[in-house]
Each structure stands twice: as C-alpha cells, then as structure tokens.
N, C-alpha and C positions, 0 to 999 in steps of 0.2 A: 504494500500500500504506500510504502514513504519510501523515495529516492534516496541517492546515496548523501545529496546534503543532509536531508532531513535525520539519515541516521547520525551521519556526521554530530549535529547538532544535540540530535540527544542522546548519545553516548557523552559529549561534554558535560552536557547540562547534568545527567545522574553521577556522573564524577564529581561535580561541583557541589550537589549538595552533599552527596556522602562527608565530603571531603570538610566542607562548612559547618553541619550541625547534626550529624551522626542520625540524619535522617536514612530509610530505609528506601534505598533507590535504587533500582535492577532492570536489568534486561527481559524482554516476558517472552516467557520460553510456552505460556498456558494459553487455553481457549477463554479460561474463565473468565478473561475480560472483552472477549470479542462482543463489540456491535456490530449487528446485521452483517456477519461473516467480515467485518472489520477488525485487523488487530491491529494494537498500539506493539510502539517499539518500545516501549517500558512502561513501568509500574513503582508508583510510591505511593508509603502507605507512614501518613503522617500520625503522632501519637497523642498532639495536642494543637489546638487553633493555630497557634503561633507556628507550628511545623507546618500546617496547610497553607500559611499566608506566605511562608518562605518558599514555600512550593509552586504557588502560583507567579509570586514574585518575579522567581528565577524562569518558569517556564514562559512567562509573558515576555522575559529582556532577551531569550531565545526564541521565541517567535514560535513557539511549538502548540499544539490545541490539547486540548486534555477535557476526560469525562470524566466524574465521579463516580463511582461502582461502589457499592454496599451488599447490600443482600441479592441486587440483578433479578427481582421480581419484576421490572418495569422496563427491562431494558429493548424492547420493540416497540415503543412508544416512541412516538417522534419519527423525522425523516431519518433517512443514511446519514450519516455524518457523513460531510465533504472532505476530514481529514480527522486526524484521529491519530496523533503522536502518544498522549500520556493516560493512562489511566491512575487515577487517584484511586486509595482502597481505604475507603473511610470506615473500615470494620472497626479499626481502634482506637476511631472517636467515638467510646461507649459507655461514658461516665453520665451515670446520674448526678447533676450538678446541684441541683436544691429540692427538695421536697418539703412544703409547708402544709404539712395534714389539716392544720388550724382555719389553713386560708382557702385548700381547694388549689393548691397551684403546684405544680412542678416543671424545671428546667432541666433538659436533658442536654447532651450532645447528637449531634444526628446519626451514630452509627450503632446507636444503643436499638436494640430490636425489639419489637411490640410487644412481642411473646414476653419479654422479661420483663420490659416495664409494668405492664399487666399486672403479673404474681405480683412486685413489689407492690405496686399499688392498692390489689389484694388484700394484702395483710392488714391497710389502713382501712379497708372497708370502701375503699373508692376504685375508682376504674377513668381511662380516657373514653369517652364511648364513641370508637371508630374500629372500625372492623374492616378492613377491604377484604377481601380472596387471597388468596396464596400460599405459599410454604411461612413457616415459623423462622423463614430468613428475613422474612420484611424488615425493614429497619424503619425509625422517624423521619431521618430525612428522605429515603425513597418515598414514602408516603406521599408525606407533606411535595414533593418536587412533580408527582406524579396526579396528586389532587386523589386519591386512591379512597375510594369509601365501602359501605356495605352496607347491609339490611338496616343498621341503628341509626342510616340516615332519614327513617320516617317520624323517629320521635325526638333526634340529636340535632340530625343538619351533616356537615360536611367541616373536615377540617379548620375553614376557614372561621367557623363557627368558635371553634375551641383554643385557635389559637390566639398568644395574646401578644407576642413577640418574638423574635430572631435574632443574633447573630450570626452574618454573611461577609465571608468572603468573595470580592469582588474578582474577575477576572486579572487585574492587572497586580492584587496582594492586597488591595486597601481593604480594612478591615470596618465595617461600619454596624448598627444595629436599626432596628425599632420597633417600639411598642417596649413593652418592661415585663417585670416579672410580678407584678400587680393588677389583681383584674378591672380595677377603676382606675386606669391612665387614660389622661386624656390628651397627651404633647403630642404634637404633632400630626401627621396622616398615618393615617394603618398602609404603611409601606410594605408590611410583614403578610400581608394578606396578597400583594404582589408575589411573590415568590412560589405561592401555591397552586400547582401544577404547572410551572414555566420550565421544567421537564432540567433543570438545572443551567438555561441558556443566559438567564441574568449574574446569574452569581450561586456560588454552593452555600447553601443552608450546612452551618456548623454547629449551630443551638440552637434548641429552639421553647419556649416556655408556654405550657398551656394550663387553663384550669382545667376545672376535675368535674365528676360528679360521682357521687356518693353510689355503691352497689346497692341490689334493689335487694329486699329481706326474701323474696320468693320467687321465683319463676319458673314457668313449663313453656314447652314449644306444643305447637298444635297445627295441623293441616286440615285445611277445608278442600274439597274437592267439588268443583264447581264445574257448569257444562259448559261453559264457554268464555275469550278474556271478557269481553263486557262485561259479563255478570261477575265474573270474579274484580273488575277493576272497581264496580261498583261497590261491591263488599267493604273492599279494603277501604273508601270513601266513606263510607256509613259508619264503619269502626272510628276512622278518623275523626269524624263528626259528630258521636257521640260521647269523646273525651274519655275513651276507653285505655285500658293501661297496656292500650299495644307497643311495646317497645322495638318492634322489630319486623316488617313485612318484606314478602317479596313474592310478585305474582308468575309462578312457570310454566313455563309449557307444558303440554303432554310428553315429550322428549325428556325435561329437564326433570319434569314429576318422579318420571317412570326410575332416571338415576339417583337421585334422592329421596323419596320418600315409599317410593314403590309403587304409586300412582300411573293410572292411563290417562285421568284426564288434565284440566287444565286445573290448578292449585293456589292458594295462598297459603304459603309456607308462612307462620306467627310467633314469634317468641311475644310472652303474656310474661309483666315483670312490675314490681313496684310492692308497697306492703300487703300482708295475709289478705286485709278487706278488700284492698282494690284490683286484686289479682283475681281473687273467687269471682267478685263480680263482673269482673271482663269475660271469665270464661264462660258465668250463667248466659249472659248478654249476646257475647259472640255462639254460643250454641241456638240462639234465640234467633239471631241474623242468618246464620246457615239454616234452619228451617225455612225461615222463610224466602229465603232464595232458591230455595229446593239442592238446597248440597248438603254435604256429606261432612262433621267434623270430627275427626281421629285425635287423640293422643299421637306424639312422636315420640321416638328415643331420644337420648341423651345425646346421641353424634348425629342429628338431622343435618344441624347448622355445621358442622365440622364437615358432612358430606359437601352440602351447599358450599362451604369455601375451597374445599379440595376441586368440586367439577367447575367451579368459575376462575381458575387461576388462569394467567394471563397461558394463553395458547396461540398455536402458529399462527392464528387468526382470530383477533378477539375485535370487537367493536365496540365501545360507549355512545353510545345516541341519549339525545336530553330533547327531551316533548314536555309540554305541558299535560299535568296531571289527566287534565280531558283529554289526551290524545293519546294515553297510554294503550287502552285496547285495542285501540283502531291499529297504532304501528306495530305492536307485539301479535295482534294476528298476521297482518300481513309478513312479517319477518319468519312469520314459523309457515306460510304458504309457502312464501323466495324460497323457504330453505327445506321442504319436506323430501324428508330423503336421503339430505345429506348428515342427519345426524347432529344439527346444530345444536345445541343450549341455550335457552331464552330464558330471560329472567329480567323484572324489573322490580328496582327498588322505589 
C-alpha cells in the first residue's frame, strides 16, 4: 500500500519515538490492524495521553496518516482509507480515571472496554445504559467514535445523550477538551457531542466522562409474537405511550425471530426493568396489549438479548438506516421483501 518513501518515512518516524520516550513503536508484521484489506507499515501503542499526543505529534511533522484501533468492532464503517501508514493500538488507554458513585459520573480513558466498565459499575449499583452488538472487545472510544447503540436506546437515547465530556487528541498532537466531569456544566458549546460517531476523522477520543444511571431492582425479557411489522410497530408505540417500564425494545423479522428467540413470525423482542411495582405492572399491561393485538406473549431466557447482540454484530454487510418512528414498519417490511432469501437480519430499535 505505501511506496518506498513512505516506508522510508516511517521506519524513521518509529525509531524516533522509540528512541525519544520508550514508546512502543514497531513494524506490523499482523492482519489485526488491516482496514478494508489495508495495512499500515507500523503500529504504536501509547500507554498514557501524553504518549498518544507524542504520537500524533511526530507522525503529523512526518506526514504519515494513522487510524486508531481498539477492540476493531467498527472497523468497516467509513470509506477505504486513501492511505493508511500508522495504526494507533489504544488497548492500553484503559484506566478508569474517576468514579463519583455520589454524583452519577465517571471518567474513563477510551481503550477501557464496556464489558468491564459495566461489572465495575455493577458493584455500585449503576450501569452506563448503552448497549451496541458485538464481541466483549468493544471499547469507549470505539463506541463513542462509531455512534454505536442498542435496544436501551428506546428508554436511554444514544451516547450522545450520556455523554458529558472528552479529552481529544487533535490530528497534529494538540491536546484540547470539552464539556467536564460535572453533569451541570454549562461553559461553553457541547463540542464533545461532535466527536460522536465522526468515525475518529476529527480527532481521537482519549477520555471521555459520562453520567450514570442507577440498575433497575428487577427485570425479565419477554417476546411478543405479532402477524405483521405494522402491528408489531404499533405495539411497541402503545407501550411507549402508556409510560410502561419498557426499558429495552426491538422489533424483528421473521428471519431475525427464528435466530433469536425461536420465533416464525414477526417479534418485539422487551426487556421489562425498573422497581418490583413497576415491573409486575408493565408485564400485566403488556400481556393486556398482546391480547388485544391478537399476538402471542412468551417468557424468554436469560441469553435472549446476548443472542440478539451476538447475530447483530457488525458483518460483511451490515446497514444502519434512521426513519422516523412512523416509518418504521413500512421500511422494515420492505427491507425483509429486498432481502427474502438471502438470509438477512432485521431489527429495529
């Protein structure tokens, strides 16, 4: 992929830093970092900000491009890179950097992974509530760079929602932030909310701080099995709208049903969550709404939603489309028509 200047270039450039601040600069001998059948001629993998800012520093007064790599759950997002010297390995920016149980807030680094932030958070009884698809490689700043969500965006919202601040490294080393680690700041513009899903072309997300919300005391999952997306789009509408404790929907196809829940027809997959009271009652409620829609409501297991993020991870071909809530059934039918046959996965949240 890079001429002989270019290698020229960054065999200096990963001498220099070796050589400057006992950064971990090599030649890439692996796939692991290939985009879109792209490889870089080397790999560093900084241990703290100030290594990433020296990194960019040096590769910017070299002239060289460089991508950020983490967990590589997102990495077919975006065009081909046009060039593609450096791969950054932000796996060992993975410090939890403040946790305020008191406040609802924590600041991480972005190479800390969801899976683990989670359990910590766990223990305090809170949780981030964002969920995307994929392997338990995901990291923070993949997420956050990829815009990356899941089923918790019908009673959460999306990243952009939770977060309340960054620290970004700029393209050329300059190191800048905004928003804080406060969830009443009001200086300035939410610049931080920039950065969310810009796929890492403004700058690399190296911190980033968000509040919390508390774990709900009870929850079950449950599937309704419904005849058609209309009536299922409406369902999930009606839940909506009767300030039911749904914490979690997604409406699937009969393809997506059948690997998930065991289902032929068309589904709304539910996690039901919040205290003892309001949990019983969403279930009474929602058993109440599938009668009279003429479907069908199941109990699910405990690994429904864990199938759900295993068959939605990002694949050779994956697609994100954004409709308006009314136009859900209409394009989730037609998308399971275009594709009957070939085995697609449908699902919206």
């Amino acid at each position: 992929m890079s001429n002989a200047v270019s290698t020229s270039r960054t065999e200096a450039f990963t001498a220099s830093l070796r050589a400057a601040d006992a950064i971990d600069a090599r030649a890439n001998d692996s796939a692991d970092f290939d985009v879109d059948d792209v490889r870089p001629e080397a790999v560093v993998t900084p241990t703290s900000i100030e290594q990433l800012r020296q990194t960019l520093s040096t590769a910017h007064e070299a002239r060289l491009s460089a991508i950020a790599i983490a967990g590589g759950s997102h990495l077919g997002a975006g065009n081909v890179p046009e060039s593609y010297d450096l791969a950054i390995d932000m796996r060992r920016l993975d410090r939890i950097v403040a946790h305020e149980p008191a406040d609802l807030t924590v600041t991480v680094e972005a190479g800390v992974k969801l899976v683990d932030l989670q359990q910590t958070l766990a223990a305090h009884g809170q949780c981030l509530p964002l969920d995307p698809p994929g392997s338990p490689a995901i990291t923070v700043g993949g997420m956050l760079a990829a815009n990356a969500y899941g089923p918790l965006r019908h009673a959460y919202g999306t990243a952009r929602d939770w977060l309340i601040g960054v620290r970004v490294v700029q393209p050329d080393g300059a190191i800048s932030k905004s928003g804080g680690r406060v969830v009443k700041n009001v200086t300035g513009y939410d610049m931080h909310k920039v950065y969310v899903g810009s796929l890492g072309t403004l700058a690399i997300i190296a911190e980033a701080t968000f509040k919390l919300a508390p774990l709900p005391v009870v929850e079950s999952a449950v599937a309704v099995h419904i005849d058609s997306a209309h009536a299922a789009s409406l369902f999930v509408l009606a839940a909506h709208d009767a300030g039911l404790a749904v914490r979690a929907a997604e409406l699937l196809s009969p393809t997506a049903a059948h690997r998930i829940v065991d289902g032929s027809s068309w589904c709304v997959l539910a996690r039901v969550a919040g205290g003892r009271a309001a949990h019983d009652r969403t279930l009474h409620d929602l058993q109440a709404l599938a009668r009279a829609s003429a479907a069908r409501l199941d109990d699910c297991d405990a690994i429904a939603w864990q199938r759900w993020s295993d068959a939605f991870a990002t694949g050779m071909l994956s697609m994100r489309i954004s409709v308006l809530p009314s136009n859900v059934s209409q394009t989730i039918a037609v998308l399971d028509r275009r594709f009957a046959g070939a085995g697609a996965l449908l699902s919206s949240t």
